[in-house]
mmCIF file of the N, C-alpha and C atoms, coordinates in Angstrom:
data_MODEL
# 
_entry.id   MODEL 
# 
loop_
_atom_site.group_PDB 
_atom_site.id 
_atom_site.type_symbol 
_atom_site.label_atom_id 
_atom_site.label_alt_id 
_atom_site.label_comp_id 
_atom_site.label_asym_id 
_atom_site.label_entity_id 
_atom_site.label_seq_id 
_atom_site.pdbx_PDB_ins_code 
_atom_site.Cartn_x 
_atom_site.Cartn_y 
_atom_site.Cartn_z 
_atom_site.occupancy 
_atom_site.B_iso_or_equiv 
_atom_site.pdbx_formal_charge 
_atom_site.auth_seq_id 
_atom_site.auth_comp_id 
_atom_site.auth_asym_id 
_atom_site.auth_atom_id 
_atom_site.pdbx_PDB_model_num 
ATOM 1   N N  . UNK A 1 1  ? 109.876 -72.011 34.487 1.00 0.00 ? 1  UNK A N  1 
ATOM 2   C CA . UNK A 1 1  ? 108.444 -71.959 34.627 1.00 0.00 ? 1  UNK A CA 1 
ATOM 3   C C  . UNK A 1 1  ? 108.113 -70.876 35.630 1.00 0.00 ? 1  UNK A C  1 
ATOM 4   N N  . UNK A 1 2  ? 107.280 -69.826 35.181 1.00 0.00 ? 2  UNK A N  1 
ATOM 5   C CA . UNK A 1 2  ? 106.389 -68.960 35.881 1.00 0.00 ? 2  UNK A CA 1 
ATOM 6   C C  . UNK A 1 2  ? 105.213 -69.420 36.957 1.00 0.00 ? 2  UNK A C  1 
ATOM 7   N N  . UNK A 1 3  ? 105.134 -69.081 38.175 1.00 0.00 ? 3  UNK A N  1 
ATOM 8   C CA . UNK A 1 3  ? 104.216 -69.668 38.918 1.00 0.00 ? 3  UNK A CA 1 
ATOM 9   C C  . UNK A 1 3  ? 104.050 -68.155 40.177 1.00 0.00 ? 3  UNK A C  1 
ATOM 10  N N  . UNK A 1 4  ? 102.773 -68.474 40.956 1.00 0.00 ? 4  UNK A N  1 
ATOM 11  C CA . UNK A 1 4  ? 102.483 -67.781 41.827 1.00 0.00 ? 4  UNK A CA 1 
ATOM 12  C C  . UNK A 1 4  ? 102.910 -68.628 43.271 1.00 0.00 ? 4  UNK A C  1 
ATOM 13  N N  . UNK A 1 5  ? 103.182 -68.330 43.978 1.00 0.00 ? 5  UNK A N  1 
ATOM 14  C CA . UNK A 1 5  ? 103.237 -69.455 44.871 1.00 0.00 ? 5  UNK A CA 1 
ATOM 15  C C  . UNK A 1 5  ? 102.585 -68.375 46.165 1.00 0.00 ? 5  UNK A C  1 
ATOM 16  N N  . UNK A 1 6  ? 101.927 -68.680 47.293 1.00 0.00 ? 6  UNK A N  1 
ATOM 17  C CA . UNK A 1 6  ? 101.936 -68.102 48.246 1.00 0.00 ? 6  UNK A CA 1 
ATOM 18  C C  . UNK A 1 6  ? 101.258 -66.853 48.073 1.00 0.00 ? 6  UNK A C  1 
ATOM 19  N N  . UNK A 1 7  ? 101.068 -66.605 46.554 1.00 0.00 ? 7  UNK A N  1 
ATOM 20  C CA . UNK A 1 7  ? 100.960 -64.724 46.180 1.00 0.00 ? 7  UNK A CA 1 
ATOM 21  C C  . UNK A 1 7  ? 101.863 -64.233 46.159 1.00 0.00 ? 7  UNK A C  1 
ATOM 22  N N  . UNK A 1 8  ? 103.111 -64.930 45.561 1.00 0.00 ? 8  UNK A N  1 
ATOM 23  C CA . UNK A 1 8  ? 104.016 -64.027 45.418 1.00 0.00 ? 8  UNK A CA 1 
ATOM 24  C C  . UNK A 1 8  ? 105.207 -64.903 43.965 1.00 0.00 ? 8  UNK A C  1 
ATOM 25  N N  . UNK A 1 9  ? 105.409 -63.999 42.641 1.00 0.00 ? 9  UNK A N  1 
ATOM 26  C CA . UNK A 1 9  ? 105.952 -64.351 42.450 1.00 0.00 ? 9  UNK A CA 1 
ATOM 27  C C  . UNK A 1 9  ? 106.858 -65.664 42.208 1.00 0.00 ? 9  UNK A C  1 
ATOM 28  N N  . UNK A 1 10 ? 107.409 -66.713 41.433 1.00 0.00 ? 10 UNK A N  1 
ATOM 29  C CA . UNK A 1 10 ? 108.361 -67.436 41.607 1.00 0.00 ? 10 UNK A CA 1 
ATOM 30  C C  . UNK A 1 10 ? 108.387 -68.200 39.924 1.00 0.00 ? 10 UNK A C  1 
ATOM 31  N N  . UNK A 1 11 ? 109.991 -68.543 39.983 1.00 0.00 ? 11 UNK A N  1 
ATOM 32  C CA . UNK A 1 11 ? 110.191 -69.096 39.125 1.00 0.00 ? 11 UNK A CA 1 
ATOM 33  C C  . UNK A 1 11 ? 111.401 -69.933 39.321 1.00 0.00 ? 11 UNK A C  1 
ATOM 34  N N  . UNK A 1 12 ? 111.065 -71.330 38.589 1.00 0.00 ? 12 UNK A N  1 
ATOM 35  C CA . UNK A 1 12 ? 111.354 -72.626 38.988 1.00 0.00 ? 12 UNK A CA 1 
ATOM 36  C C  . UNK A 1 12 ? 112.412 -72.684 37.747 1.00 0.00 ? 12 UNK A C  1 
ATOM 37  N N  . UNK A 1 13 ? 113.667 -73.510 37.607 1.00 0.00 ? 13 UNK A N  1 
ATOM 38  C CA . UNK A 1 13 ? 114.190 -73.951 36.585 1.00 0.00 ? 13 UNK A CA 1 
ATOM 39  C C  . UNK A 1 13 ? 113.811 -75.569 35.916 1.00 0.00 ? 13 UNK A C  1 
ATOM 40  N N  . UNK A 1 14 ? 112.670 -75.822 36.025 1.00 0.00 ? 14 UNK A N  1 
ATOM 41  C CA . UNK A 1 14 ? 112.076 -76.972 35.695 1.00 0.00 ? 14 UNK A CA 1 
ATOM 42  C C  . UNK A 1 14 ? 111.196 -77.334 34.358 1.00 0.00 ? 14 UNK A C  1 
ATOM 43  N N  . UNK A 1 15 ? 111.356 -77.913 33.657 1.00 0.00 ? 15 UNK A N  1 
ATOM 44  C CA . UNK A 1 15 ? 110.377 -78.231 32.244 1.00 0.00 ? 15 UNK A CA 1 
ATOM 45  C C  . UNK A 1 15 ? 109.443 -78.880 33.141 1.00 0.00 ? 15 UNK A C  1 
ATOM 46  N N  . UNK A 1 16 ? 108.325 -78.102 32.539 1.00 0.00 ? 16 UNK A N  1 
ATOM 47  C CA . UNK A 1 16 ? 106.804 -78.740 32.099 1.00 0.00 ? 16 UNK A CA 1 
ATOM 48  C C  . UNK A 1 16 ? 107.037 -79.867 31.585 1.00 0.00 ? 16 UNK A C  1 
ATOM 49  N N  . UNK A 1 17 ? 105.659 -81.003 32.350 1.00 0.00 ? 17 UNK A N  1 
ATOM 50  C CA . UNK A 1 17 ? 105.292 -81.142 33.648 1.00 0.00 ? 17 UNK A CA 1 
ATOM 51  C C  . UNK A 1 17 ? 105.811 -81.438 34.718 1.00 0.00 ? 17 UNK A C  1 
ATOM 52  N N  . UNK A 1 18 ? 105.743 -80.615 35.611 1.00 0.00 ? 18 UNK A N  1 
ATOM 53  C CA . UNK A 1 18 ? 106.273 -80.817 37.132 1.00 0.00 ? 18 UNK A CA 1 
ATOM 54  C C  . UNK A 1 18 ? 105.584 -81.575 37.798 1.00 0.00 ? 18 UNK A C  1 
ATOM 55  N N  . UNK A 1 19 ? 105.722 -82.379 38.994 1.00 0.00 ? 19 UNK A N  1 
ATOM 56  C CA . UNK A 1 19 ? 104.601 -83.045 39.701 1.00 0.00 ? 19 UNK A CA 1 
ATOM 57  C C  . UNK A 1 19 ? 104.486 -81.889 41.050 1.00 0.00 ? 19 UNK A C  1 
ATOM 58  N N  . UNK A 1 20 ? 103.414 -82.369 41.716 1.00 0.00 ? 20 UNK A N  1 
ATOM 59  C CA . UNK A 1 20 ? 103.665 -81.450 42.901 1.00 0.00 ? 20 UNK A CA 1 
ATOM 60  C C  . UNK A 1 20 ? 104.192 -81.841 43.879 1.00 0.00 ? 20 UNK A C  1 
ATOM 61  N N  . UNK A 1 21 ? 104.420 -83.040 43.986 1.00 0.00 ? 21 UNK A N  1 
ATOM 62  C CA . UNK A 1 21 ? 105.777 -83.693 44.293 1.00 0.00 ? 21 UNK A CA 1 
ATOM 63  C C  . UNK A 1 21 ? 107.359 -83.097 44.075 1.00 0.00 ? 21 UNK A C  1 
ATOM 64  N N  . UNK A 1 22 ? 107.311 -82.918 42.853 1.00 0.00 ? 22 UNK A N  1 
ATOM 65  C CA . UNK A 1 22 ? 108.614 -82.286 42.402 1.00 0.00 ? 22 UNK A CA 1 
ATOM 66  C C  . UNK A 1 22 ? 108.457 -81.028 43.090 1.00 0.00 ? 22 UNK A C  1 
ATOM 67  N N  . UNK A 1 23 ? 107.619 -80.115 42.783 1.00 0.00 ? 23 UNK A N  1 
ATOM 68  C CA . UNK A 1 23 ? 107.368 -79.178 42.964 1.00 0.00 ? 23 UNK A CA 1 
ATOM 69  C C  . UNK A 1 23 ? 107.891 -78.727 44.378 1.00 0.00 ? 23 UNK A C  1 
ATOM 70  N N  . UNK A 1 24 ? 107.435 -79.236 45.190 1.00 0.00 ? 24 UNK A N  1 
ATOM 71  C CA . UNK A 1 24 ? 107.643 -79.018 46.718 1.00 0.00 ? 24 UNK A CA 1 
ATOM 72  C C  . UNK A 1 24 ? 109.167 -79.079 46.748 1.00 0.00 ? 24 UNK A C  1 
ATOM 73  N N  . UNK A 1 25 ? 110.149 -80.093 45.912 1.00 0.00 ? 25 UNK A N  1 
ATOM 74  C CA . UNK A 1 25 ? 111.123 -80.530 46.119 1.00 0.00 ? 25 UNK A CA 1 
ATOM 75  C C  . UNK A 1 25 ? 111.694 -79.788 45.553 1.00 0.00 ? 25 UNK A C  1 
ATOM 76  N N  . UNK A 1 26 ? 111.220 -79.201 44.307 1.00 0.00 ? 26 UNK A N  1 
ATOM 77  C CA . UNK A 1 26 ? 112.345 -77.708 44.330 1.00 0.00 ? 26 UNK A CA 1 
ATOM 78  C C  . UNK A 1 26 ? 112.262 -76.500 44.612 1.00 0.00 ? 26 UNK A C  1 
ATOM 79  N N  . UNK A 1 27 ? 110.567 -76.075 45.500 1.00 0.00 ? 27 UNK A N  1 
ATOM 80  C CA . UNK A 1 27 ? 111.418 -74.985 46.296 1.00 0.00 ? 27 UNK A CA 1 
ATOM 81  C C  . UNK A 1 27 ? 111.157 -75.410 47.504 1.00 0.00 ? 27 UNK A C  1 
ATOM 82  N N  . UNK A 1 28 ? 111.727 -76.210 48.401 1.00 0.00 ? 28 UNK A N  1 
ATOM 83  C CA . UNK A 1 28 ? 112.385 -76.614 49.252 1.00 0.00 ? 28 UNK A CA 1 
ATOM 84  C C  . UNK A 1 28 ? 111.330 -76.115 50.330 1.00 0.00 ? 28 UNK A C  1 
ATOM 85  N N  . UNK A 1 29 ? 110.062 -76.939 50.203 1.00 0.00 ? 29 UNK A N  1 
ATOM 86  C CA . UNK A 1 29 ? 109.038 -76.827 51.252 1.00 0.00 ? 29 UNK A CA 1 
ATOM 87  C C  . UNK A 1 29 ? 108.870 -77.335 52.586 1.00 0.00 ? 29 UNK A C  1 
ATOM 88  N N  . UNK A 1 30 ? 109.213 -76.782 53.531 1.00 0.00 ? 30 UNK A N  1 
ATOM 89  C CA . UNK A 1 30 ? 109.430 -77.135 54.815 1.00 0.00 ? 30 UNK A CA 1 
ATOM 90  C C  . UNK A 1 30 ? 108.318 -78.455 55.130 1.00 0.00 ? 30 UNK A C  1 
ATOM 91  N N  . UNK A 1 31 ? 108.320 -78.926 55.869 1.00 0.00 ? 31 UNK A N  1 
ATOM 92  C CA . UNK A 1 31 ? 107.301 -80.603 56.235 1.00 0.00 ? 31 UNK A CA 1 
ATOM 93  C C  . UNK A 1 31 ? 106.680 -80.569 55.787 1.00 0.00 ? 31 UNK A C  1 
ATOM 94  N N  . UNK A 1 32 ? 106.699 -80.952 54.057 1.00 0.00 ? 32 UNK A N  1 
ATOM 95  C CA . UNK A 1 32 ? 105.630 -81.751 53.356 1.00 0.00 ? 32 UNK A CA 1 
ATOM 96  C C  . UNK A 1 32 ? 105.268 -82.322 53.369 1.00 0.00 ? 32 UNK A C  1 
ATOM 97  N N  . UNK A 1 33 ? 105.292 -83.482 54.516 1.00 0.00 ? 33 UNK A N  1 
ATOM 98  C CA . UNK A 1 33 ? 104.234 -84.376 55.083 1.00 0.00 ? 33 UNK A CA 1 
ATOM 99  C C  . UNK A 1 33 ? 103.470 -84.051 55.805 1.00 0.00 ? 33 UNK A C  1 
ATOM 100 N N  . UNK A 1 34 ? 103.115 -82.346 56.327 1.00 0.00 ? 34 UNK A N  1 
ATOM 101 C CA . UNK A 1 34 ? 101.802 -81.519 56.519 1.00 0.00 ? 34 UNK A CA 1 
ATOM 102 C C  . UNK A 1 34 ? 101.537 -80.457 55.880 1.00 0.00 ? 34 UNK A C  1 
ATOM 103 N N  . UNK A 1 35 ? 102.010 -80.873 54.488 1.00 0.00 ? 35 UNK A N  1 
ATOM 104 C CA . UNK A 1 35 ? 101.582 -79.515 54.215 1.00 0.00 ? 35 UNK A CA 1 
ATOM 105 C C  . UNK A 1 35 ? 100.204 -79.907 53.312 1.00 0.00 ? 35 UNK A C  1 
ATOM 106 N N  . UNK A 1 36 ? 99.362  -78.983 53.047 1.00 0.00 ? 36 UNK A N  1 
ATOM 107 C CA . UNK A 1 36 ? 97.984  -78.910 52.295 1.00 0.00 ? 36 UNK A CA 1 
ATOM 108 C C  . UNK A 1 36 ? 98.089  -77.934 51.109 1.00 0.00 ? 36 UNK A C  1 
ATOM 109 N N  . UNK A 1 37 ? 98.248  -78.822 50.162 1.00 0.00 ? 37 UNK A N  1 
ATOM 110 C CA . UNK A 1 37 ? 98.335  -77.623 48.622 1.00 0.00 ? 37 UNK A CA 1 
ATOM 111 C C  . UNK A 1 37 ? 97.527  -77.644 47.822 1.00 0.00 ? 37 UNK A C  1 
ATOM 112 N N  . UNK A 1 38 ? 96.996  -76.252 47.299 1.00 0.00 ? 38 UNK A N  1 
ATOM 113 C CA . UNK A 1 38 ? 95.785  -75.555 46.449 1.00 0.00 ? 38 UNK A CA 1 
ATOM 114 C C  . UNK A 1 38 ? 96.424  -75.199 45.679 1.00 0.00 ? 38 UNK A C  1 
ATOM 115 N N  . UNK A 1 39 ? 95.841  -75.857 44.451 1.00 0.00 ? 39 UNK A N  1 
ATOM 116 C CA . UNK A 1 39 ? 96.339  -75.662 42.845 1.00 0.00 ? 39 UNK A CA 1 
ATOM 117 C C  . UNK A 1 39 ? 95.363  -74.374 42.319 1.00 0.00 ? 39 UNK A C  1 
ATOM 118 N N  . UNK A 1 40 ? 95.825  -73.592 41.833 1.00 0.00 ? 40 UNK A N  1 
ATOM 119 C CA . UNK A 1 40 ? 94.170  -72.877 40.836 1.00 0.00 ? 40 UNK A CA 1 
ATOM 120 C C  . UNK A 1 40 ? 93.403  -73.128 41.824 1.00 0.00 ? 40 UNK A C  1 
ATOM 121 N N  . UNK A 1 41 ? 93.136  -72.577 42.846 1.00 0.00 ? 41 UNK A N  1 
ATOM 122 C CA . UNK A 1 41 ? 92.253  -72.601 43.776 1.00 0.00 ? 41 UNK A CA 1 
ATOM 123 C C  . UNK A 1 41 ? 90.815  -74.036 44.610 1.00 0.00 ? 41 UNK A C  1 
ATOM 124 N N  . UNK A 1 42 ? 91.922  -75.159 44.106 1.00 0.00 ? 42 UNK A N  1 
ATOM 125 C CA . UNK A 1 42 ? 91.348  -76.302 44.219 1.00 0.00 ? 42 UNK A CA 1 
ATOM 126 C C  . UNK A 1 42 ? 92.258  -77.184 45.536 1.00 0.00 ? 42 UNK A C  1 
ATOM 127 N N  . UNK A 1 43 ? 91.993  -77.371 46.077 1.00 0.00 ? 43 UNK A N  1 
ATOM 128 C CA . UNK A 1 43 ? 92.521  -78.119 47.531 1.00 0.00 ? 43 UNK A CA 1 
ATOM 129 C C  . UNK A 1 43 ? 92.920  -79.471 46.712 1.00 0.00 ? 43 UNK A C  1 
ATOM 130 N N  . UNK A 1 44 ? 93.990  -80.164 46.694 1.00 0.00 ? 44 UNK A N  1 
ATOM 131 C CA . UNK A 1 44 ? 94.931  -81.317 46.763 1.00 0.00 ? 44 UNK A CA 1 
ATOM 132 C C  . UNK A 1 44 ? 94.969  -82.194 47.139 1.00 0.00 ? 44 UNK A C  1 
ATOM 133 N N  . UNK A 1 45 ? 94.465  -83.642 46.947 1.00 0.00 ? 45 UNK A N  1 
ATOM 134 C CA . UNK A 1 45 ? 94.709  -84.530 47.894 1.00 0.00 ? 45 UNK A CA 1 
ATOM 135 C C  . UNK A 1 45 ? 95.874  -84.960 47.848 1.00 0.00 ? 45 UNK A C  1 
ATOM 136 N N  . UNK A 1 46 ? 96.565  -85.725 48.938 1.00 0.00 ? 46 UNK A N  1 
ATOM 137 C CA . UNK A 1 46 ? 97.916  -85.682 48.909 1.00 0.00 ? 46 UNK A CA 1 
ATOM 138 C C  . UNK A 1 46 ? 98.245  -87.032 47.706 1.00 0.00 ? 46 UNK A C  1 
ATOM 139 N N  . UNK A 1 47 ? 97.365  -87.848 48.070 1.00 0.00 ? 47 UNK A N  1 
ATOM 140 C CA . UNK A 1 47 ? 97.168  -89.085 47.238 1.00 0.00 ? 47 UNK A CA 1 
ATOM 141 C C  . UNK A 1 47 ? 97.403  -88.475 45.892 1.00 0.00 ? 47 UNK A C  1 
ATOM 142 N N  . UNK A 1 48 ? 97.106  -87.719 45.223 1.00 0.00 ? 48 UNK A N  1 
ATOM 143 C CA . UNK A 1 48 ? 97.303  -87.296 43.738 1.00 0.00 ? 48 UNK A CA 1 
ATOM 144 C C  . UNK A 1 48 ? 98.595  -86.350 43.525 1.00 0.00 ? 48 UNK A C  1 
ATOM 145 N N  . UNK A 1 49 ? 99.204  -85.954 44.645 1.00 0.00 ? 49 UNK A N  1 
ATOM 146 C CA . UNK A 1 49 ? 100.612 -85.152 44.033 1.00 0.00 ? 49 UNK A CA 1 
ATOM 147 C C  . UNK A 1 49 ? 101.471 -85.783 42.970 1.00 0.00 ? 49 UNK A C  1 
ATOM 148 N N  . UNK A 1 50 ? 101.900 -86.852 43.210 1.00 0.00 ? 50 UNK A N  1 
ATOM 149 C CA . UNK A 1 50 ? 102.646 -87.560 42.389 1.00 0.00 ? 50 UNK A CA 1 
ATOM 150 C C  . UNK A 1 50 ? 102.089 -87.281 40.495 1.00 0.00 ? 50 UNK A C  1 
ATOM 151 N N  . UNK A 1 51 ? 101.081 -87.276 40.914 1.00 0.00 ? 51 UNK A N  1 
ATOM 152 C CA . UNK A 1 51 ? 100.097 -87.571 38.852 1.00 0.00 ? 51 UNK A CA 1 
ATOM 153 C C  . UNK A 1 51 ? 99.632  -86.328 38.930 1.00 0.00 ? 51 UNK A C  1 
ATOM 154 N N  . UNK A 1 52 ? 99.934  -85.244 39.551 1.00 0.00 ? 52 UNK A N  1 
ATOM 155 C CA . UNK A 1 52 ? 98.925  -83.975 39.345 1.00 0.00 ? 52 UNK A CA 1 
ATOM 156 C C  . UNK A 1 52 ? 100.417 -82.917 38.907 1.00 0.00 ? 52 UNK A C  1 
ATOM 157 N N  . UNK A 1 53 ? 99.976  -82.510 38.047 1.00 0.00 ? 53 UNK A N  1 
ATOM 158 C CA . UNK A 1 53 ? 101.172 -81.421 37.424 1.00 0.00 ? 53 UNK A CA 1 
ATOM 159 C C  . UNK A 1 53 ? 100.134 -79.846 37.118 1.00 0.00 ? 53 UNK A C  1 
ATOM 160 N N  . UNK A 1 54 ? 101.859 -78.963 37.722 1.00 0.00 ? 54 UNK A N  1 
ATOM 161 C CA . UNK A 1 54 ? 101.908 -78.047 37.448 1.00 0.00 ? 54 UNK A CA 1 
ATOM 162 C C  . UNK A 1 54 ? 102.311 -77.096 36.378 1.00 0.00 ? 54 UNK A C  1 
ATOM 163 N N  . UNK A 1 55 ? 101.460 -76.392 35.606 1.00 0.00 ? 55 UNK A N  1 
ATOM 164 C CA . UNK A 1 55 ? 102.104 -75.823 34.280 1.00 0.00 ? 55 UNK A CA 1 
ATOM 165 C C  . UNK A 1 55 ? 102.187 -74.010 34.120 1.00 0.00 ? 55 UNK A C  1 
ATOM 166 N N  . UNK A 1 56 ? 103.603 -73.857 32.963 1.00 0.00 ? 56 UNK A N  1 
ATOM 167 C CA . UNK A 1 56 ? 103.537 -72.092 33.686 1.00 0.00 ? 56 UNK A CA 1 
ATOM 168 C C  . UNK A 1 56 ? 102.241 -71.254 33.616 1.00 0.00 ? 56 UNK A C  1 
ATOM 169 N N  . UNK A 1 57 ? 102.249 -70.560 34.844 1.00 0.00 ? 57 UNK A N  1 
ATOM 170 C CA . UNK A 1 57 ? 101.040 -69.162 34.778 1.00 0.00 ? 57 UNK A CA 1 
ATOM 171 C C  . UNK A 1 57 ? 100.104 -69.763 36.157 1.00 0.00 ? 57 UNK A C  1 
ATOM 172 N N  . UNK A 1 58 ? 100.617 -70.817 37.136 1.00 0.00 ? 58 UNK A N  1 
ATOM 173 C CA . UNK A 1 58 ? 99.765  -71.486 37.903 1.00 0.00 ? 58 UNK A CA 1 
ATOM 174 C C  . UNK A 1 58 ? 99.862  -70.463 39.012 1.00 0.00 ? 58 UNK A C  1 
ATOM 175 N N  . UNK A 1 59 ? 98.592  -70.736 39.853 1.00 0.00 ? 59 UNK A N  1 
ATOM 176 C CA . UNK A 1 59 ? 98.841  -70.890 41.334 1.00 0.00 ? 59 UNK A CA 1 
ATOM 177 C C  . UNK A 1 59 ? 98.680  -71.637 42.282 1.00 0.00 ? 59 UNK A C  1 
ATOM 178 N N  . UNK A 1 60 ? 99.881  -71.158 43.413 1.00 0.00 ? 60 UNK A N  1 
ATOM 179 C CA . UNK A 1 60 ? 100.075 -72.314 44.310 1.00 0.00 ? 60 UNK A CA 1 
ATOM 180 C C  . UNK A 1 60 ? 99.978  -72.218 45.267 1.00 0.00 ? 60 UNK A C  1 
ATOM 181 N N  . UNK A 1 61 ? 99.225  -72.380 46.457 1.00 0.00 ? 61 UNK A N  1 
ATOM 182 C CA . UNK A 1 61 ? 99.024  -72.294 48.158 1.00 0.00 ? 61 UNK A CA 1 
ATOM 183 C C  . UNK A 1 61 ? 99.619  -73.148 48.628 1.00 0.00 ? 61 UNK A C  1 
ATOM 184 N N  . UNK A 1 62 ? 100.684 -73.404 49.633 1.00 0.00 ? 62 UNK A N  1 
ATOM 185 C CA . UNK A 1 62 ? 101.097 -74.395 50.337 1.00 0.00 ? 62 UNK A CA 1 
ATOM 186 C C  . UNK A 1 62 ? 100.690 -73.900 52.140 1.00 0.00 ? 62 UNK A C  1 
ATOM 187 N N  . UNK A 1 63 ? 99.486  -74.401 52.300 1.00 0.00 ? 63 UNK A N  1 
ATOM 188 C CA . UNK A 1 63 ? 98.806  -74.357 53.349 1.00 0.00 ? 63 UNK A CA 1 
ATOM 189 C C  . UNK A 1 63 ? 99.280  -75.150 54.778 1.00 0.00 ? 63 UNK A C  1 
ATOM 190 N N  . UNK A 1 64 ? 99.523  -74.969 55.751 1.00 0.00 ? 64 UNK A N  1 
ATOM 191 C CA . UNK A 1 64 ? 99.717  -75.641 57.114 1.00 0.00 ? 64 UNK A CA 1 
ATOM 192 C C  . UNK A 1 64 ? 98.090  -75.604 58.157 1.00 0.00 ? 64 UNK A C  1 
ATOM 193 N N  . UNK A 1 65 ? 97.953  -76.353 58.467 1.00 0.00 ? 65 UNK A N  1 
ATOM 194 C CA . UNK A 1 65 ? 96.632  -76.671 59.563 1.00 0.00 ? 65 UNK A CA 1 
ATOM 195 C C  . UNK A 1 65 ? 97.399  -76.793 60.652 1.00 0.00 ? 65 UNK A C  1 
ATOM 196 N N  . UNK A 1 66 ? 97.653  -76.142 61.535 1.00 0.00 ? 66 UNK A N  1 
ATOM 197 C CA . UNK A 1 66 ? 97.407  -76.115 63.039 1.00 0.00 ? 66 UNK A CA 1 
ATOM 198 C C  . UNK A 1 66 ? 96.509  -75.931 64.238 1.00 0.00 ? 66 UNK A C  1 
ATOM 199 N N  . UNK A 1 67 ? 96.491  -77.240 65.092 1.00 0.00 ? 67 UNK A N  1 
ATOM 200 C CA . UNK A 1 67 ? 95.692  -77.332 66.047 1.00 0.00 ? 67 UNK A CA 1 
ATOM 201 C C  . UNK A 1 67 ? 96.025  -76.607 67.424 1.00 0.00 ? 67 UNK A C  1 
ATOM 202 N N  . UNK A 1 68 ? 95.531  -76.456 68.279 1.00 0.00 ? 68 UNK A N  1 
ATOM 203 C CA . UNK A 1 68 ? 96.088  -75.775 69.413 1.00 0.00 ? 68 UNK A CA 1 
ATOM 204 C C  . UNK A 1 68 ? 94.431  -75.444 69.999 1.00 0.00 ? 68 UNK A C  1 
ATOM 205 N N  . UNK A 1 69 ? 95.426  -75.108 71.313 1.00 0.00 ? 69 UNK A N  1 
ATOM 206 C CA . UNK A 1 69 ? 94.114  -74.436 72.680 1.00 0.00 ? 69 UNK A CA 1 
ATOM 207 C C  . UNK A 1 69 ? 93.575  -75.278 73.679 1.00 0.00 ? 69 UNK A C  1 
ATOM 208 N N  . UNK A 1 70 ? 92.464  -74.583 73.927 1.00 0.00 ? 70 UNK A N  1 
ATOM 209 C CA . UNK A 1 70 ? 92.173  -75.611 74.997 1.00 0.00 ? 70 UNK A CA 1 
ATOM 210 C C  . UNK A 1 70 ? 90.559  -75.795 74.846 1.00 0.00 ? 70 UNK A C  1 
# 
């Protein structure tokens, strides 16, 4: 499967449908228990990764929120 990830390129050895669950799990997404992911330019709730699939020609943001300062 063909995908954009980040803006860049990628391709997964996975049959359609992927979850975004899976997804994360095969390319090996650093703390996905913060991460924030935009499908086709739609923000993710985390609650729906599991039932929300990815199909080839997508794109994918895997977003981090960090707080900081004073």
């Amino acid at each position: 499967m063909n995908l954009t990830v980040n803006g860049k390129a990628a391709t997964i050895a996975e049959e359609t449908p992927v979850s975004i669950t899976r997804l994360l799990e095969a390319l090996q997404v650093e703390q996905r228990e913060y991460v924030t992911v935009e499908l086709n330019g739609d923000i993710m709730d985390r609650g729906d990764f599991e039932a929300t699939t990815v199909k080839d020609g997508d794109t994918v943001e895997f977003l981090y929120f960090m707080g900081g300062g004073r």
